[in-house]
C-alpha positions in Angstrom: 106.5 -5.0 112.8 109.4 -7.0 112.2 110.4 -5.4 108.8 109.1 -2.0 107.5 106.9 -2.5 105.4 108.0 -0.6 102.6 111.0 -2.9 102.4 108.1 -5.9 102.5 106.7 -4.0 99.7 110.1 -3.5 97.5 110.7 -7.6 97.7 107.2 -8.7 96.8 107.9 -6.2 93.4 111.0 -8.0 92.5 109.1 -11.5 93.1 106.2 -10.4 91.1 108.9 -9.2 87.9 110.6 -12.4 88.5 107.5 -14.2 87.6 107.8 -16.0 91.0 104.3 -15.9 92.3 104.3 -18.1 95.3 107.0 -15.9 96.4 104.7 -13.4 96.3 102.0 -15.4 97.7 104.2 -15.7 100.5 104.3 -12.4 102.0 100.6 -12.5 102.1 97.8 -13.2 104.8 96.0 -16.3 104.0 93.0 -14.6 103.6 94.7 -11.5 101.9 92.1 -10.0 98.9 92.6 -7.5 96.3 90.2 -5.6 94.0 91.2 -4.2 90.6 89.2 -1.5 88.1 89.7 -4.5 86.3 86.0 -5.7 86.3 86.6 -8.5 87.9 85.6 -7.1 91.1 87.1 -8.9 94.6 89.4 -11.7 94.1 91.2 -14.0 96.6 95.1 -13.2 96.1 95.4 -16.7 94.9 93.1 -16.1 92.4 94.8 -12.8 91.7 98.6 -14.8 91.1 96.7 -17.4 88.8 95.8 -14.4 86.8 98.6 -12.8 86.7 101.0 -15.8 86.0 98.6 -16.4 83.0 99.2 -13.1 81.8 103.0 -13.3 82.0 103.2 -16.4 80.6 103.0 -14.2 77.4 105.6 -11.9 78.9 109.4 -11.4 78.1 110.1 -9.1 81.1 107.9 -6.9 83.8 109.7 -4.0 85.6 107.9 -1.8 88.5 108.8 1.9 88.8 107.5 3.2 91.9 107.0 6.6 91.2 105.7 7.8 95.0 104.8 5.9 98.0 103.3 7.0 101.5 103.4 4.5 104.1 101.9 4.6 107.9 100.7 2.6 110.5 100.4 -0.6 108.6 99.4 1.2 104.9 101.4 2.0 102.3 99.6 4.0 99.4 101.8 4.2 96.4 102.1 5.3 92.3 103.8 3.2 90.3 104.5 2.0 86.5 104.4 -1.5 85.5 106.8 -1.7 82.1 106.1 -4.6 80.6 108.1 -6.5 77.2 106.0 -8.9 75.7 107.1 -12.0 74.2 106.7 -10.3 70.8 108.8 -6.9 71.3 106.0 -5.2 71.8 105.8 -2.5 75.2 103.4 -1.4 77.5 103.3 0.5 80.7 100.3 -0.3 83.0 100.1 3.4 85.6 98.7 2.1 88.8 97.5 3.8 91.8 97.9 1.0 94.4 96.6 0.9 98.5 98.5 -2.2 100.2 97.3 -2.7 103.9 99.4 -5.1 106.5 99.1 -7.3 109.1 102.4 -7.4 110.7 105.1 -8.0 107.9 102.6 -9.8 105.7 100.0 -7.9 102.8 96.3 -8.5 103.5 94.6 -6.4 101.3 95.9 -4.9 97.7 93.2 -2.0 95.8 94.4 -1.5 92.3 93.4 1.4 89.9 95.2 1.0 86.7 95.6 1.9 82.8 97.6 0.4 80.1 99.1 2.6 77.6 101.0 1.6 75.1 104.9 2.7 75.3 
């Protein structure tokens, strides 16, 4: 691998706060895919940032705490706390467990558990 992954990792968060979603998108296989306890059950990353962009659109600020993280041989496994500010002052924390698999330097599959509790 060109990068470690973990670093790969670490810039596609500070994309994802930053709201820049192609960015993101970026450091993705083109047939990367992600499923969520979300009940929307597999999704395309594409359709995955459409989502998400919708959802910050509403959004003053997002900020991922990684709280542990295990990475090997192409896998990183990590917990993590997504703060987010909404546009109206309100807070929330979203507690993911989160699998990321690589292909080289680039994400090719995301598995999401999360739950949003109010800060």
């Amino acid at each position: 691998m060109d990068n470690d992954i973990t670093t790969v990792l670490d810039e596609g968060l500070r994309l994802l706060e930053a709201k820049d979603f192609a960015g993101f998108r970026a450091r993705c296989t083109v047939g990367a895919s992600l499923w969520e306890n979300d009940g929307n059950g597999e999704q395309t990353i594409d359709q995955r940032m459409a989502q998400f962009a919708e959802f910050a659109a509403n959004v003053e600020s997002l900020h991922y705490e990684v709280l542990r993280r295990f990475a090997r041989d192409g896998e990183v496994l990590q917990q993590h706390v997504l703060h987010v500010l909404g546009a109206d002052g309100s807070r929330n924390q979203v507690h993911a467990a989160v699998y990321f698999r690589f292909d080289g330097d680039l994400i090719d599959r995301i598995e999401e558990y999360g739950y949003q509790v109010p800060a």
